[in-house]
Phi, psi and omega in degrees: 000130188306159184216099200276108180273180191245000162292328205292159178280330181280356169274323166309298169330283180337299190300317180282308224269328177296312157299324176253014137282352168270137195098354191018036159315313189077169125019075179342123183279132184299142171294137177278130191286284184229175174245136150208171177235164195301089166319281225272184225270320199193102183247179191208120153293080181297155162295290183261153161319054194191130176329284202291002180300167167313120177276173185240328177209214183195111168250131191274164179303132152123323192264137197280150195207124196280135166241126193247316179196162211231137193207061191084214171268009179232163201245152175265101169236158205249130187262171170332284219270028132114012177333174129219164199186162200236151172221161154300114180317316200306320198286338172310112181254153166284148173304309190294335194280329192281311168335314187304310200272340125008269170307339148318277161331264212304287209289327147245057165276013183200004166288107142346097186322107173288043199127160160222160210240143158288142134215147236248337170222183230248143215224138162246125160288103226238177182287322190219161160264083133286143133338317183249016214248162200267158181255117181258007167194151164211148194271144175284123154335133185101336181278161185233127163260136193254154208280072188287306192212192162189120156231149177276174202209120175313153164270139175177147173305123152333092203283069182274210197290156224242141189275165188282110187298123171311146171287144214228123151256116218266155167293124175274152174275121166300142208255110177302121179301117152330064215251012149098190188300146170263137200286121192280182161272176156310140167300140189279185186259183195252111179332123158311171183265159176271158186308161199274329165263042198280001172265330191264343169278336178307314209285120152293105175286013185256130185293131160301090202325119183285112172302337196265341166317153174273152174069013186260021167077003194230068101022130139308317166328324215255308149341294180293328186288338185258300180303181181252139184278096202285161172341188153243138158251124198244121201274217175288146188242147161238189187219144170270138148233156202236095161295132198226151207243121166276185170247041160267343155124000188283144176232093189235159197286151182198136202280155201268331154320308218258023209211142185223106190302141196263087187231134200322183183247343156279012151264307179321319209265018169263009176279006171032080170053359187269179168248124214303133158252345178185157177192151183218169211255140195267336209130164169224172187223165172240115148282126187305334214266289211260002144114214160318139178198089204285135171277145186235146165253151190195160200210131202220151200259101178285357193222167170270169147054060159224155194280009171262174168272331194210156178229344174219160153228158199227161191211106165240144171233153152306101193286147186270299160319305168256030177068043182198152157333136136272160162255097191268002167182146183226214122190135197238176157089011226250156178217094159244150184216140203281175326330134168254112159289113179249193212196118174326137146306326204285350194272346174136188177284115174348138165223126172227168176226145177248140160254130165238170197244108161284231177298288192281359183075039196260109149295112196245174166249134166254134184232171220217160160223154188242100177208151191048041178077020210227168148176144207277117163278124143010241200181158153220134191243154208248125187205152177298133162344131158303174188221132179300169155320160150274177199193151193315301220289356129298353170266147167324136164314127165234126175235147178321122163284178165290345136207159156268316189267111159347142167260109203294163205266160176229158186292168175291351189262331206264329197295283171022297170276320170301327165295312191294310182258358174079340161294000000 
């Protein structure tokens, strides 16, 4: 009878094919860092770490998507149906952001337009109002968006989902060799005396120069040019932004630069350079010349980068006689703030409310009625701060754990293989 040693190649054969069949398990499954979602309209999943790799999958705005690893800025992630593929982190929105913009959409989905804004070259629409924040659409020269708010946004890096802080290791200190006492140095010598004619070499024999002399160059100009120019200190910067409703119905930030509101242009050129934030339409007349001609309400910003909306609102009507715009009520110097409520015209005479803000930080709604071209204040009521878009940068900080899902124990057959066989 054969006597099977343990040396031999066919028990080894054995022993790895029996490791690697036991458990049929497959490939331990990765841990999940964090759940995000897809920022842009449309992203491609690559195989590899390389412009031109193979994509694997295309994931759209909106769909949720697992990070298995962190590589630099770019991420490994797993889609529903279980695709995996590597991306640009920056394209990522956080759960909480996406939430943000959720709630956004429900709160104004059936909200009245303060307007609608032109554009004039092709615009990304973003997630937050940021710079660097991912664009899930961008719009075509020409389109028209309708205007819901506006708040400012610190200039500031685009916070997306934050990768799992490395464990920081530290170096041991090598233990210095003992070579026994050491020996000091010499005391050093004592600095030469000074030359005995050191007053007399000192003295300059060269004249001093008269700035004002002639051909000697000392210009005042020449002068200015010669100090030193101190720093500039340059302090936080912001951006206006306009949330804004396409007309697919998505809703989102755009910088207020780029957005030009769409109001005929012999109304516009009386806003003297401010910038228009809303206007609604008062009613209208027929001109024998100029046809049809809508009275407009309108409510305009003269400074940048303020938490209000507006500083003055204005009422122009359409004179019939000499064919041209008017002002029938104006008021300036105002801390206003949006929504502005208007009362259909077709319903009787436009009634709107204004919030403004006073002195004293008291908020009121004011209310106004627009009839025979003219208009009569109201009343005003005492009323709470409007509450802005929401926005990232109002939600609580959030940092990534270093995982969400536990790592499940593996049997003694699977550490077993994975050491041996690397799975």
């Amino acid at each position: 009878m054969p006597v099977w040693r343990s040396s031999s190649p066919a028990v080894l054969l054995l022993c790895f094919s029996l490791l690697g069949s036991c458990g049929n398990e497959g490939p331990p499954p990765r841990r999940v860092l964090a759940r995000v979602f897809a920022g842009e309209k449309r992203i491609d999943l690559r195989k590899d770490l390389a412009f031109r790799a193979e994509i694997v999958e295309t994931a759209v705005f909106g769909e949720p998507l697992d990070i298995l690893q962190w590589k630099r800025r770019y991420a490994l992630v797993r889609t529903v149906s279980g695709k995996e593929g590597w991306l640009d982190g920056r394209v990522l929105v956080r759960a909480q952001e996406m939430d943000a913009l959720k709630q956004i959409a429900k709160d104004f989905r059936d909200t009245v337009p303060m307007g609608q804004a032109k554009v004039y070259e092709i615009l990304n629409i973003h997630t937050s109002p940021n710079r660097s924040s991912p664009s899930f659409e961008k719009l075509p020269p020409e389109e028209l968006v309708d205007v819901l708010g506006h708040r400012v946004a610190l200039r500031a890096p685009y916070q997306g989902p934050v990768q799992p802080a490395k464990p920081v290791r530290r170096k041991k200190k090598k233990a210095e060799k003992d070579e026994g006492p050491k020996v000091a140095p010499p005391p050093a010598p004592r600095p030469p005396g000074l030359p005995a004619d050191w007053k007399e070499i000192s003295k300059s024999t060269a004249e001093t120069p008269d700035p004002k002399a002639p051909g000697r160059g000392g210009s005042v100009k020449n002068a200015m040019l010669l100090t030193k120019t101190r720093p500039v200190e340059v302090g936080p910067r912001y951006d206006d932004w306009t949330l804004v409703r396409t007309k697919g119905g998505g809703i989102g930030w755009a910088l207020s630069s780029a957005l030009t509101m769409a109001l005929p242009e012999d109304v516009a050129q009386y806003a003297n350079r401010n910038r228009i934030t809303s206007y609604f339409p008062m009613g209208e007349v027929v001109d024998p010349e100029k046809g049809r001609k809508q009275h407009f309400l309108w409510t305009t910003m003269s400074k940048r980068a303020q938490p209000y909306q507006f500083d003055s609102f204005r009422v122009l009507t359409f004179n019939t006689k000499r064919h041209r715009y008017e002002t029938a009520h104006w008021e300036k110097e105002l801390t206003g703030y949006l929504p502005i409520r208007v009362m259909d015209p077709s319903e009787g005479p436009p009634v709107f409310n204004l919030v403004l803000e006073d002195a004293d930080g008291v908020f009121w709604r004011r209310r106004y009625i627009f009839q025979n071209n003219k208009v009569k204040f109201l009343d005003q009521s005492r009323v709470e701060r409007p509450r802005l878009p929401t926005a990232p940068e109002d939600l609580p900080p959030l940092e990534m754990p270093d995982t969400l899902e536990p790592e499940e124990e593996v049997s003694f057959w699977g550490r077993l293989r994975r050491k041996v066989l690397g799975q």
